[in-house]
C-alpha positions, 0 to 999 in steps of 0.5 A: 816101720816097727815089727814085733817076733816071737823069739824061737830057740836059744842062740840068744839066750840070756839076752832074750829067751825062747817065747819072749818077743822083740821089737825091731825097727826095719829102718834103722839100717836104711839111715843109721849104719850098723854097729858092733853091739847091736843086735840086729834081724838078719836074714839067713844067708842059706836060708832067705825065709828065715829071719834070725836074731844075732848080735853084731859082733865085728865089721870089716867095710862093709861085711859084718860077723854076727853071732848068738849070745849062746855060743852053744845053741848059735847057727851064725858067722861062725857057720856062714861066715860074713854077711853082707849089709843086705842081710840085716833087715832091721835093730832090736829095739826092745825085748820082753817077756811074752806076759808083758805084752798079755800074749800066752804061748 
């Protein structure tokens, strides 16, 4: 299943910019196993209503250690430590601008 965010804040930036919008493949990560470098959806540990955009950055069995690309605007690993798979909901498959998709904030 595909789903498409609208990106929030700036923890990603440059990568992906505040407006911009992100495809994500929700399941990917039920086949594929996830890698250092990708970026992934991931389920705020602390907060499970928030679903927040972190790259990949480290893996140790099976916890990983996220972070934004933006280390000075990033709620992330280095906040919340590890994460457990469960809490990566999906890849980023595509990003683009939100006039790419014809959609105006």
């Amino acid at each position: 299943m595909i789903s498409y965010f609208k990106v929030k804040g700036q923890s990603m930036e440059p990568w992906v910019k505040e407006g911009d919008f992100v495809l994500v493949d929700r399941l990917s990560y039920l086949f594929l196993r996830p890698k250092v470098g990708h970026v992934a959806l991931i389920r705020h540990p602390e907060k499970p209503n928030l679903l927040i955009i972190k790259r990949i950055a480290r893996k140790e069995d099976n916890r990983y250690w996220v972070e934004g690309d933006s280390s000075f605007n990033s709620t992330d690993s280095r906040h919340f430590g590890w994460l457990k798979r469960e809490l990566l909901v999906g890849k980023v498959i595509h990003r683009t601008g939100s006039f790419a998709l014809g959609i105006l904030s």
